[in-house]
C-alpha positions as a Python dict, from the first residue, in 0.01 Angstrom:
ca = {
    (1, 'X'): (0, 0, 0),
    (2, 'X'): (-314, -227, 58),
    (3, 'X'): (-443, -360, -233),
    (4, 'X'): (-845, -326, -340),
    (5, 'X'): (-901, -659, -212),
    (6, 'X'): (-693, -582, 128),
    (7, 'X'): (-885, -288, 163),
    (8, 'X'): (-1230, -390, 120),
    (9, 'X'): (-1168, -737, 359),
    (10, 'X'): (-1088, -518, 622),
    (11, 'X'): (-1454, -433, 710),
    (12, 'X'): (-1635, -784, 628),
    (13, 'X'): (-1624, -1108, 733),
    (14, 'X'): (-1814, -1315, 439),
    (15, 'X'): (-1881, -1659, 504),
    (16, 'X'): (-1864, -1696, 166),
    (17, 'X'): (-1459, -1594, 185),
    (18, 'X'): (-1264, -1382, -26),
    (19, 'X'): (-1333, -1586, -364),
    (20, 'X'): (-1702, -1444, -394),
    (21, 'X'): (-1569, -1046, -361),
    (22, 'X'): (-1314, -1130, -591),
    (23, 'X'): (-1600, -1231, -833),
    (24, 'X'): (-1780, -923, -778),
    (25, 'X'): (-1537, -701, -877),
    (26, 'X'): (-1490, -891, -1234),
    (27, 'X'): (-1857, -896, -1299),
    (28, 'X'): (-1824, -483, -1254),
    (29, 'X'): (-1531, -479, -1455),
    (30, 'X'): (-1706, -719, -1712),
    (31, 'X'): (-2033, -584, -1713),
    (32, 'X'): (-1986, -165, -1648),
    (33, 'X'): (-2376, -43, -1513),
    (34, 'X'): (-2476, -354, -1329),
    (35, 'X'): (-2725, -337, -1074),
    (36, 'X'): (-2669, -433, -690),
    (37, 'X'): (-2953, -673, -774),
    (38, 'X'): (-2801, -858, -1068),
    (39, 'X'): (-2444, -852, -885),
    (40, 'X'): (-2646, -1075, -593),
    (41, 'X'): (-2769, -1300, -847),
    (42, 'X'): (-2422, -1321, -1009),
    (43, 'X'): (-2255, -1423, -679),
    (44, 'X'): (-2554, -1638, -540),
    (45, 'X'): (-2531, -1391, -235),
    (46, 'X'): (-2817, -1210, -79),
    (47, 'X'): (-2895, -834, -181),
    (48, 'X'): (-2761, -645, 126),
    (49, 'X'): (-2453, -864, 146),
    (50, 'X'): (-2399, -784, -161),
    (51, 'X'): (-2468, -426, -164),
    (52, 'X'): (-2204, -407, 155),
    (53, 'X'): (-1924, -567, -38),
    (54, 'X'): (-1973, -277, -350),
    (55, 'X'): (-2005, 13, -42),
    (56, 'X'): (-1669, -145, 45),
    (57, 'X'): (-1531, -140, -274),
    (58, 'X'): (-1653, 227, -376),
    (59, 'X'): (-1449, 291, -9),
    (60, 'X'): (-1181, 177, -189),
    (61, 'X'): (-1188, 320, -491),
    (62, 'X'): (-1203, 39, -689),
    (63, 'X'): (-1554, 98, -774),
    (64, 'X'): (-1831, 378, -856),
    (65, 'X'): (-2190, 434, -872),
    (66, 'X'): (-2264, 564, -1161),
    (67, 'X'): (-2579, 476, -1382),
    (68, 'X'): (-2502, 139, -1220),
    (69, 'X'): (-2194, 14, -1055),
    (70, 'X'): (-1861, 27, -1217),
    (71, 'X'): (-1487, 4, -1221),
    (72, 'X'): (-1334, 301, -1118),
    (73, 'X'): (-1041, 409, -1391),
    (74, 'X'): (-784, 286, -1124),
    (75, 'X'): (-986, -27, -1039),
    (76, 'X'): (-1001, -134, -1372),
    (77, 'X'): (-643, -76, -1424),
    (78, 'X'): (-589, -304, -1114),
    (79, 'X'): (-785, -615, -1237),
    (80, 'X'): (-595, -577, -1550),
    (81, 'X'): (-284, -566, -1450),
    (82, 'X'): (-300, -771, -1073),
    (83, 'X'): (-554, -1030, -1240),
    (84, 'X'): (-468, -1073, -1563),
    (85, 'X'): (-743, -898, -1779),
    (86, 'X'): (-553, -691, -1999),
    (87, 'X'): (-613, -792, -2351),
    (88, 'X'): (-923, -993, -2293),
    (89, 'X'): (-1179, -1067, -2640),
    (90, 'X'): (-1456, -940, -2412),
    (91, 'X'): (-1705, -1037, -2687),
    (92, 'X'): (-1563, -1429, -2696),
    (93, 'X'): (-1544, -1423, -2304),
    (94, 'X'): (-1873, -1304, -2267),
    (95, 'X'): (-2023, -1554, -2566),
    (96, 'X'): (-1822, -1858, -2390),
    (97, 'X'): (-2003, -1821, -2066),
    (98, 'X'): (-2351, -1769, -2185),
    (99, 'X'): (-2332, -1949, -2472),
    (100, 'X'): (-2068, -2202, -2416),
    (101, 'X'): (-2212, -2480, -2590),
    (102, 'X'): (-2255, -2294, -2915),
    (103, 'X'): (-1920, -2499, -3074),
    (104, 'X'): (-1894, -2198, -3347),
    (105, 'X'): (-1731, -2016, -3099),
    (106, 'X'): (-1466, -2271, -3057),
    (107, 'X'): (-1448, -2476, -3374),
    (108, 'X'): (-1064, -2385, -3419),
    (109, 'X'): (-962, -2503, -3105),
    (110, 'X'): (-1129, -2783, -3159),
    (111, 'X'): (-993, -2836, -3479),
    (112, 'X'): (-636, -2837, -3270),
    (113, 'X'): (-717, -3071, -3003),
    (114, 'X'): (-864, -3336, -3292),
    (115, 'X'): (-517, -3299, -3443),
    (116, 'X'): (-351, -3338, -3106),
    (117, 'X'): (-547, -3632, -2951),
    (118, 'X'): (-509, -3900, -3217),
    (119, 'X'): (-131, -3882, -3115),
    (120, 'X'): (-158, -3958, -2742),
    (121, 'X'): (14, -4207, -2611),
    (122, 'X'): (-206, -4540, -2577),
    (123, 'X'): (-379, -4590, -2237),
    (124, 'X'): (-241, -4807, -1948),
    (125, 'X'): (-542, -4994, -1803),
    (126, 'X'): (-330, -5089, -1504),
    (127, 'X'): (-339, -4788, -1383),
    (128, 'X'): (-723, -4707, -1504),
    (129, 'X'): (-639, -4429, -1783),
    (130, 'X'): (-895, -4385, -2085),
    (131, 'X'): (-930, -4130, -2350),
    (132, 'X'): (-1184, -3853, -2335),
    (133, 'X'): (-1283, -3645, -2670),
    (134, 'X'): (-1129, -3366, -2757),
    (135, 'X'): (-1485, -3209, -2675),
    (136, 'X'): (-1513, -3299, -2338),
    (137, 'X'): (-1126, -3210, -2282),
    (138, 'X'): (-1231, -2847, -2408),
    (139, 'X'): (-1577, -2854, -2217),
    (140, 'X'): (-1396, -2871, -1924),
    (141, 'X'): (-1127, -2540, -2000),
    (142, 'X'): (-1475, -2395, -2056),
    (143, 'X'): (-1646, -2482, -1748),
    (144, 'X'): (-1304, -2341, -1554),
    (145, 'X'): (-1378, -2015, -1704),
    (146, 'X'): (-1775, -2011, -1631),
    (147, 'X'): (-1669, -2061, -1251),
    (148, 'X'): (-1464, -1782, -1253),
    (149, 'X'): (-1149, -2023, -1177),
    (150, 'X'): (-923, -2003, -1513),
    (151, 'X'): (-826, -1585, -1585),
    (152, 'X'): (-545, -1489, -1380),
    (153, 'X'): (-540, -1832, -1171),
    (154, 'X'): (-255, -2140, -1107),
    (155, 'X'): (-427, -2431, -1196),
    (156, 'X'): (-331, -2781, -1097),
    (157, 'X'): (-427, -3097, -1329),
    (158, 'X'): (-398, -3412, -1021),
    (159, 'X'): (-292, -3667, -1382),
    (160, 'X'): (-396, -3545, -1739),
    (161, 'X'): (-418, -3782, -1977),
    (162, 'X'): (-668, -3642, -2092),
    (163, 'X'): (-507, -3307, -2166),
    (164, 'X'): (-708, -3028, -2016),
    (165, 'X'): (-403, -2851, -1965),
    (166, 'X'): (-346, -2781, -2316),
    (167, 'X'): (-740, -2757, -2406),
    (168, 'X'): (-687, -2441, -2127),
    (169, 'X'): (-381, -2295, -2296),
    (170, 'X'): (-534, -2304, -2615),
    (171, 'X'): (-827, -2160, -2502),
    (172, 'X'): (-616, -1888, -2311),
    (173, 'X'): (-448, -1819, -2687),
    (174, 'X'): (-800, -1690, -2802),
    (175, 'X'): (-934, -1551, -2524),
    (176, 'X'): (-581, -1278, -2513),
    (177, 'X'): (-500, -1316, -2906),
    (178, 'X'): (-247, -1000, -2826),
    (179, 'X'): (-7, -1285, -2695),
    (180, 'X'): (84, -1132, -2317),
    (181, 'X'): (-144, -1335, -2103),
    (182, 'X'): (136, -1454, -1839),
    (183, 'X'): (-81, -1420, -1549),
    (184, 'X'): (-266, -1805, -1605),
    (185, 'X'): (-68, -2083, -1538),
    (186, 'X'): (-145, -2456, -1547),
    (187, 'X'): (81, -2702, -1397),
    (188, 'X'): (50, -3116, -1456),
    (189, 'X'): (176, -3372, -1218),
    (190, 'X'): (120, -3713, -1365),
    (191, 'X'): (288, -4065, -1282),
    (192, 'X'): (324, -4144, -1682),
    (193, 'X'): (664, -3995, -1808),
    (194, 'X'): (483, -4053, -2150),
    (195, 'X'): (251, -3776, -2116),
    (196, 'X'): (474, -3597, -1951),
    (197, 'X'): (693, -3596, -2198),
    (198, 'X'): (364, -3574, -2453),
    (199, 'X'): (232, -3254, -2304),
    (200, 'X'): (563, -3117, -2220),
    (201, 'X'): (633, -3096, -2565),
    (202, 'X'): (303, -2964, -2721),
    (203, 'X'): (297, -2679, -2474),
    (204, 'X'): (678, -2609, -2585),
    (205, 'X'): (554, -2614, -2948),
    (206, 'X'): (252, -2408, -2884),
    (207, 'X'): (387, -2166, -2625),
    (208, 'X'): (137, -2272, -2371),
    (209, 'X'): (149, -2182, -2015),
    (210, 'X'): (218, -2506, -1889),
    (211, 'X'): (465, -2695, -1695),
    (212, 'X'): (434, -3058, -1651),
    (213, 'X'): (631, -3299, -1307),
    (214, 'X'): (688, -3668, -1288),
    (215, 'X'): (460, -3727, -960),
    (216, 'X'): (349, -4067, -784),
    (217, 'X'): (71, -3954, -574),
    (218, 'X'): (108, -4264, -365),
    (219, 'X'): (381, -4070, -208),
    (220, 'X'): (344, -3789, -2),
    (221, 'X'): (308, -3418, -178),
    (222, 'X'): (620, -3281, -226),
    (223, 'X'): (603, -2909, 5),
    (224, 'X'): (714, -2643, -278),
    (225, 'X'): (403, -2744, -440),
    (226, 'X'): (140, -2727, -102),
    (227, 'X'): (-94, -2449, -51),
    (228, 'X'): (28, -2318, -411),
    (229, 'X'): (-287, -2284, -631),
    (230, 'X'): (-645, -2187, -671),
    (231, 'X'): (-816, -2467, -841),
    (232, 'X'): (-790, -2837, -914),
    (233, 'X'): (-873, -3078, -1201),
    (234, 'X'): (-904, -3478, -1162),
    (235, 'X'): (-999, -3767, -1322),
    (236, 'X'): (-907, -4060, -1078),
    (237, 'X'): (-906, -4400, -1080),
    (238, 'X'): (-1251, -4512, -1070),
    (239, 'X'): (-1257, -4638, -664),
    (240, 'X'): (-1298, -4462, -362),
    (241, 'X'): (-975, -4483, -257),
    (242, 'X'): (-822, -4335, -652),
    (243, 'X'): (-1091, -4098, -543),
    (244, 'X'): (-997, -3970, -210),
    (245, 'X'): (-628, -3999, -258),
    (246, 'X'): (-608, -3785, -550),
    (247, 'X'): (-881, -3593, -438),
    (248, 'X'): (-672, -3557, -128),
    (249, 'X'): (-329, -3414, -314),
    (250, 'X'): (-515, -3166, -452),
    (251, 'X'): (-655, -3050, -125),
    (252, 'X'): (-283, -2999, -11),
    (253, 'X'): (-201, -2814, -338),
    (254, 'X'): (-462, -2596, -263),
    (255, 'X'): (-434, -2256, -109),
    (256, 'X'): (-576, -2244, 249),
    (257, 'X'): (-875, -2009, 147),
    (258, 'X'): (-1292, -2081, 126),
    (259, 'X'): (-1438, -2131, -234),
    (260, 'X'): (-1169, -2276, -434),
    (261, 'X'): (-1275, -2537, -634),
    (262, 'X'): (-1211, -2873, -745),
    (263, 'X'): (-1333, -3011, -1100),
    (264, 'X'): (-1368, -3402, -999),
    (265, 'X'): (-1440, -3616, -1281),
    (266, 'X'): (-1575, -3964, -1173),
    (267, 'X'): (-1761, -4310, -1288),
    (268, 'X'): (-2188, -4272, -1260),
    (269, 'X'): (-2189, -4547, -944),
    (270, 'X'): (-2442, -4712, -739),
    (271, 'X'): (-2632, -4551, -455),
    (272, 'X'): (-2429, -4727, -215),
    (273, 'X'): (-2107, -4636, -376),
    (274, 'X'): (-2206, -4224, -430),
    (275, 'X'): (-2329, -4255, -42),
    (276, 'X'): (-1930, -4334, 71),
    (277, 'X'): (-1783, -4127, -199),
    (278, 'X'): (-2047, -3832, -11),
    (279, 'X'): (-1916, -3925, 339),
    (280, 'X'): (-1545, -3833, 168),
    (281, 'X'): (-1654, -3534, 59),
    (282, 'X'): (-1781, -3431, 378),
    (283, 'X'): (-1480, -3632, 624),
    (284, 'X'): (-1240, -3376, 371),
    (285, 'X'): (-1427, -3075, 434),
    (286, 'X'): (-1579, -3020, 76),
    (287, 'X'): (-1914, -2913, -54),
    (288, 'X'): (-2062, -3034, -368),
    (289, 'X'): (-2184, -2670, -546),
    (290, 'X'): (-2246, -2845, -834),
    (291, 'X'): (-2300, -3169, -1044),
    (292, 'X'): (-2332, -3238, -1415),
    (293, 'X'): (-2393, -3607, -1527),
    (294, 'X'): (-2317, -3691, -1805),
    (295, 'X'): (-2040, -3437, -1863),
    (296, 'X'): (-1786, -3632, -1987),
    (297, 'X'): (-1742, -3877, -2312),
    (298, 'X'): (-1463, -4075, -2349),
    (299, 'X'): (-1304, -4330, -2710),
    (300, 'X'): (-1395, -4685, -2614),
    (301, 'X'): (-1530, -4704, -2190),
    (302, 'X'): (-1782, -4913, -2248),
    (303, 'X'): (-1771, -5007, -1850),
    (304, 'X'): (-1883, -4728, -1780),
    (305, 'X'): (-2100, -4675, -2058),
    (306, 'X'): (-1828, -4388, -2225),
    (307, 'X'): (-1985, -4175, -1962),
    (308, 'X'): (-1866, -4005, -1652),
    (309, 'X'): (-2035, -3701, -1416),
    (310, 'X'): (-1825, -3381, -1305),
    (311, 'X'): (-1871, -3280, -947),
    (312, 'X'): (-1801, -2895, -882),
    (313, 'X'): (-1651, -2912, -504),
    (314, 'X'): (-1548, -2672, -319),
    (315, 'X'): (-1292, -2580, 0),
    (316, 'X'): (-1453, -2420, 334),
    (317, 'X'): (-1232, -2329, 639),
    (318, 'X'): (-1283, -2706, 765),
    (319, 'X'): (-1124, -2882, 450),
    (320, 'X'): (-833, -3103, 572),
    (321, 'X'): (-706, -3381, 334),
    (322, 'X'): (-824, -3741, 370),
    (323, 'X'): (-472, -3850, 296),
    (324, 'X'): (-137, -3706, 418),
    (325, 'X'): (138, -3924, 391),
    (326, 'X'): (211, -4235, 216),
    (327, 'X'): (-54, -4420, 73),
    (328, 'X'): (-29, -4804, 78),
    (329, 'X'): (-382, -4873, 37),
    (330, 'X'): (-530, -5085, -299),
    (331, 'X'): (-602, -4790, -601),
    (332, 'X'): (-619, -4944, -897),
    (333, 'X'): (-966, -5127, -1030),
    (334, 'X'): (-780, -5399, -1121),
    (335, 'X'): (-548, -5402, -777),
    (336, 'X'): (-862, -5352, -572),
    (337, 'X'): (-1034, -5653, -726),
    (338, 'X'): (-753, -5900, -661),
    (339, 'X'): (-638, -5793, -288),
    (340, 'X'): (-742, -5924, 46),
    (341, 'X'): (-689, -5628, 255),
    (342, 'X'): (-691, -5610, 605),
    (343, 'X'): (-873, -5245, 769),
    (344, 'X'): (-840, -5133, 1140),
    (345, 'X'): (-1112, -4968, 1303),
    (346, 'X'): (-963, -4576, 1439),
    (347, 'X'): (-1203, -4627, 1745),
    (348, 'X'): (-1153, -4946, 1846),
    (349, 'X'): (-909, -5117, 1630),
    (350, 'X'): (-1125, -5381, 1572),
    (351, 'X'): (-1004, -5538, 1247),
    (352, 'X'): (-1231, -5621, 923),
    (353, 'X'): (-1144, -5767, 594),
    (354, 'X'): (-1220, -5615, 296),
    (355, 'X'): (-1190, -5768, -84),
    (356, 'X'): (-1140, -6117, -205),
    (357, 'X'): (-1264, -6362, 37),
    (358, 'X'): (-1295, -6086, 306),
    (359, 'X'): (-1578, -6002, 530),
    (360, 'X'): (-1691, -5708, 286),
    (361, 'X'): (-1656, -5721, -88),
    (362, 'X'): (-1535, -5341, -66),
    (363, 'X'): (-1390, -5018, 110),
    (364, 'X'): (-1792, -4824, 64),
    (365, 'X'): (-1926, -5079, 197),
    (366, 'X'): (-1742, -5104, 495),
    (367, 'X'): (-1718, -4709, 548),
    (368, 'X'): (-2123, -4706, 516),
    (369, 'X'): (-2179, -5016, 752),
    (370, 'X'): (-1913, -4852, 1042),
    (371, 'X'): (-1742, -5055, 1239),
    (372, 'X'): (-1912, -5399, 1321),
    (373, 'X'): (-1787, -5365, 1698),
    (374, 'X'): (-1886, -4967, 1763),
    (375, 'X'): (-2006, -4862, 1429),
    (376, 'X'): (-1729, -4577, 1377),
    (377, 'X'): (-1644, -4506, 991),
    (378, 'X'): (-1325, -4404, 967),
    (379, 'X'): (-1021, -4673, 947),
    (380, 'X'): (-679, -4758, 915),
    (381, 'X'): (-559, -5002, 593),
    (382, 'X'): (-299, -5184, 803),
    (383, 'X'): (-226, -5513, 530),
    (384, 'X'): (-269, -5544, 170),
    (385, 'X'): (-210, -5924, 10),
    (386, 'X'): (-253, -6024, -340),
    (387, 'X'): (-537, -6353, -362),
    (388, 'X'): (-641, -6543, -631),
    (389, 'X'): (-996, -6562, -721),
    (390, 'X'): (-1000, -6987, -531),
    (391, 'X'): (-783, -6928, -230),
    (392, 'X'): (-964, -6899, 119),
    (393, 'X'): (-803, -6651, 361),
    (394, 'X'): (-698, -6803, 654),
}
């Protein structure tokens, strides 16, 4: 038997995708006598696109109009027990998306995570971790759930050292305090075995929904994990390539559908350097629905002022991963810094140098200039060489 969603696909073609019916249904299970009107506003679509996708749904059965529109009996019994609903606090869901900031509504998860954060393992530099606050750990969980991306979902952390996995278990404890939420899941893949093994264990302890893997996203993504999940959560290294490559894995953990998102937590950088991070964006097939600066606050960044931005992004049916295979380009901050590395134009295979002595200080540059023979933008890292800060390249 076709399900609801199944069903009411049949008849529409949304450019929007699946993700935005999806929504629409939840906000009339969520919100039982809501107008065609306020459904539009709810799913930023326009009235009588909106108004089709309930017609479908009523078609369905999954929906009635009634005083409003609503679930159906059967509908609502479907997002419960398909989605994941069953059990919700429907008074803390609804005060954590309208008044998420309001910290009264989370103050004991909070007072968890400031138990739970002192006793990280320390940060490796070399490979550009820092600390966030417990806050801005949580703020993110909570932002997941305002985007319609947490209930019911398998969510991929690209490296958590800062522990959003276990802010969104946690948070998952209080939204379904009855204790048989099993439709979320959260899974970690992070090169440090220490928080790993760190996260592994709290989530053991706590009986959160999360698993955690041992990954080195210089290699390529192993394929029991590709097209596997519906939204993404990174905090790179702080360059565009940490950027695009990890930005990249996610992309290939991603299912193959419009809308899902990616929660992309990055440095506030120079016009030249957001213009290249941009043209990644756009080279992978992303839109930017959404920025915050500001968002996050980390213990002791003072390079980049304890500050970073989240960028909302989002798949369409053009998204393609920058980065497939092995990656043997610079990452680090520090790596980048010290290398000499040697890029081949994908045109013309002219080749520039890039870093330490080189013809351009850095990758942005480079990708924003083009080509210096026929101004194309996309290349090939073909050498990498370590140089001290008083050698000449040769």
């Amino acid at each position: 038997m076709k399900s609801y969603m199944e069903q009411a696909s049949e008849h529409l073609e949304l450019q929007e995708g699946t993700q935005v019916m999806e929504q629409l249904l939840i906000e009339c299970y969520l919100l039982p006598g809501i107008s065609t009107k306020e459904l539009a506003r709810k799913t930023l679509l326009p009235v009588p696109v909106a108004a089709a996708v309930k017609r479908e749904f009523i078609k369905a059965g999954a929906l009635v109009q009634d005083r409003g529109v609503r679930c159906t009996p059967d509908g609502s019994a479907w997002i419960e027990r398909e989605w994941g609903y069953g059990g919700l606090n429907r008074s803390l869901h609804q005060a954590l998306l309208h008044q998420g900031e309001e910290e009264g509504e989370y103050r004991d998860i909070l007072d968890v995570l400031e138990t739970l954060f002192p006793l990280r393992p320390s940060v490796d530099v070399r490979i550009d971790q820092s600390k966030c606050t417990p806050e801005t750990s949580l703020r993110r969980a909570i932002l997941c759930l305002k985007q319609h991306a947490l209930i019911g979902k398998r969510i991929l952390c690209v490296g958590d050292d800062d522990l959003v996995s276990v802010s969104i278990g946690l948070l998952l404890q209080r939204l379904f305090p009855g204790g048989n939420h099993t439709a979320t899941r959260v899974e970690v893949m992070d090169i440090d075995e220490r928080f790993v093994r760190f996260i592994t264990d709290i989530a053991k302890e706590r009986g959160l929904p999360v698993q955690c893997h041992s990954v080195d996203f210089r290699e390529p993504l192993p394929e029991q994990w590709r097209g596997q999940f519906d939204g993404v959560f990174t905090d790179p290294p702080y360059t565009l390539q940490g950027m695009s490559l990890f930005v990249s894995r996610g992309i290939q953990a991603l299912k193959r559908v419009k809308g899902l998102p990616v929660f992309l937590s990055f440095a506030h950088k120079s016009p030249e350097f957001a213009l290249a991070m941009q043209r990644e964006f756009v080279r992978m097939g992303l839109t930017v629905c959404a920025n915050f600066p500001r968002f996050n606050e980390y213990e002791g960044a003072e390079m980049i002022a304890n500050r970073s931005q989240m960028f909302i992004l989002r798949t369409t049916d053009q998204t393609e991963p920058e980065h497939q295979g092995v990656f043997t380009d610079a990452l680090y901050t520090g790596e980048v810094r010290q290398t000499l590395r040697t890029y081949q134009c994908k045109q013309c295979s002219k080749p520039v140098y890039v870093g330490i002595q080189g013809d351009l200080a850095t990758i942005e540059q480079l990708k924003n200039q083009g080509c210096p023979a026929c101004g194309h933008d996309t290349f090939d890292m073909v050498e990498k060489k370590s140089v001290s800060g008083d050698k000449e390249r040769k």
